[in-house]
C-alpha positions in Angstrom: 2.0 29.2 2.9 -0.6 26.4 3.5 0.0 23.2 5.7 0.9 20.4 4.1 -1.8 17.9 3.2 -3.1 15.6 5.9 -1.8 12.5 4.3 -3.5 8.6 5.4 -1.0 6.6 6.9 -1.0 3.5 8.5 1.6 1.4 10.2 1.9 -2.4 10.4 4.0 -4.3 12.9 5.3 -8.6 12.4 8.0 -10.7 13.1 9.9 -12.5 10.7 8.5 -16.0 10.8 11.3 -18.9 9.6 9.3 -19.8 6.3 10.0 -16.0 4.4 13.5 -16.9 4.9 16.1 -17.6 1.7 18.5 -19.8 2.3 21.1 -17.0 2.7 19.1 -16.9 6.3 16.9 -13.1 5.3 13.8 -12.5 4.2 13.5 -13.2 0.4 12.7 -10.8 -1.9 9.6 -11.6 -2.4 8.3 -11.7 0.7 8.4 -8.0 1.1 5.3 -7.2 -1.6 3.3 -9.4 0.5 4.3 -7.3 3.6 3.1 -4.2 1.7 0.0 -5.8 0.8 -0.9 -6.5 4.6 0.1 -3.0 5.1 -1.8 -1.4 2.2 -5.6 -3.7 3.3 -5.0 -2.3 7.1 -5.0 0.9 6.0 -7.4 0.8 3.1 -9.4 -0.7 6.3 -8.9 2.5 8.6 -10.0 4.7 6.2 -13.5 1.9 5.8 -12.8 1.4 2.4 -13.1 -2.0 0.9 -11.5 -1.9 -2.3 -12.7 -5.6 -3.6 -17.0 -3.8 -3.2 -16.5 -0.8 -4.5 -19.7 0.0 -6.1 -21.2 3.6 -7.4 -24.0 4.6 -9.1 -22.7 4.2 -12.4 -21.1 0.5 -11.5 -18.5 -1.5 -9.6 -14.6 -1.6 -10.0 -11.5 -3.6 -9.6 -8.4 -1.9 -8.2 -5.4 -3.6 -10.0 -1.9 -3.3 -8.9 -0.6 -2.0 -12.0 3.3 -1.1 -10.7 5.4 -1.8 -8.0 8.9 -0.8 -7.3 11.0 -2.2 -4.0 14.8 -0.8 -2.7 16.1 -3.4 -0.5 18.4 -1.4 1.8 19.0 -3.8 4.7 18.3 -7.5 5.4 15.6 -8.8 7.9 17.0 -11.7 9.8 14.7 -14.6 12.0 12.5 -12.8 14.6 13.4 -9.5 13.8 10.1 -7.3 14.7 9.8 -5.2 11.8 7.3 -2.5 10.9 5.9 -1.9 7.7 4.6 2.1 7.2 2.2 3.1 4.6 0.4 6.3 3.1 -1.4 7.4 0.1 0.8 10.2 -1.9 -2.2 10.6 -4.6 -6.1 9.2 -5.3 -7.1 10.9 -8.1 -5.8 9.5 -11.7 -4.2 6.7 -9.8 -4.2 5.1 -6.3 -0.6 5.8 -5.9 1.2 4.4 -2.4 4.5 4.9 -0.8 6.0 2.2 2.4 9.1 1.6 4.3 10.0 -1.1 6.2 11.4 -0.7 9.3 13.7 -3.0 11.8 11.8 -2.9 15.0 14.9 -2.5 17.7 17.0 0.1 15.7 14.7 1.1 13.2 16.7 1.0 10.3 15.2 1.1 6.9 15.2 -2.0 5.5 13.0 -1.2 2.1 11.4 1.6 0.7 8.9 0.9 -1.9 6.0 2.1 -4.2 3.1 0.9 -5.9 0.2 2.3 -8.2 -3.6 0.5 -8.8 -5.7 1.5 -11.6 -9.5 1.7 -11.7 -11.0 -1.2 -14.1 -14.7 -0.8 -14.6 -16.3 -4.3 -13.9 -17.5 -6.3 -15.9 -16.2 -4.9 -19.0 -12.8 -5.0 -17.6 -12.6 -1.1 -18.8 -9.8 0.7 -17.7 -11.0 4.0 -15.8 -9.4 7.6 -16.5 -10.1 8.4 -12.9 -10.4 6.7 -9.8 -14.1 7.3 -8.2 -15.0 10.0 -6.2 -16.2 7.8 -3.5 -12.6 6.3 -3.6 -10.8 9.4 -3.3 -13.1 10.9 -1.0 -11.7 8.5 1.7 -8.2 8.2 0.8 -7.3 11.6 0.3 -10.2 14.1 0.8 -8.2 17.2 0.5 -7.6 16.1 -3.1 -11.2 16.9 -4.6 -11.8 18.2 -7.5 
């Protein structure tokens, strides 16, 4: 049996600042995708990937969010520390990306979440069968082919 693949993760920590609040006193809804964005640019960052330059060869591309998904499981209250985790499940067809979000003092799952970006060839606005190589190279390099 092989070892499992050596997935990019990243994790994010904040505190919940009084304007993401509702008035029910947690963090609104949606609140939460922007968490996963910060989440999602820190790790595209680790792995020195800058997904708004990406330029081959053959030409440059957009990375649109194309689907997102959020579970809210537990409410984040004023000044809870929270953490947000995030890793790349696939890079090949799709940029596809999995994230939980964390309570800081009892780590309780407060969402788990998903979201998928597309490669759009630029300036045609083209949507790509395939993300590029250089792309996948640095998100998920055991996932060449």
């Amino acid at each position: 049996m092989s070892a499992p693949a050596p997935e990019l993760t990243l994790c994010v920590s904040r505190t919940v600042p009084f304007y993401d609040l509702d008035p029910m006193g947690v963090v609104w809804h949606g609140n939460y995708l922007r968490y996963l964005d910060e989440a999602r640019l820190a790790l595209f960052d680790r792995a020195g990937l800058d997904l708004y330059r990406v330029v081959e060869a053959d030409g440059s591309f957009a990375f649109p969010i194309v689907r997102s998904r959020v579970k809210h499981v537990a409410p984040l209250r004023l000044r809870d520390r929270f953490e947000v985790y995030a890793r790349v499940v696939d890079a090949r067809l799709k940029i596809s990306m999995e994230f939980e979000v964390r309570r800081g003092d009892d780590h309780v799952v407060c969402a788990r979440a998903g979201s998928e970006q597309v490669a759009v060839r630029l300036p045609e606005l083209a949507l790509e069968l395939r993300i590029p190589p250089v792309v996948t190279r640095k998100l998920c390099p055991w996932q060449t082919d």
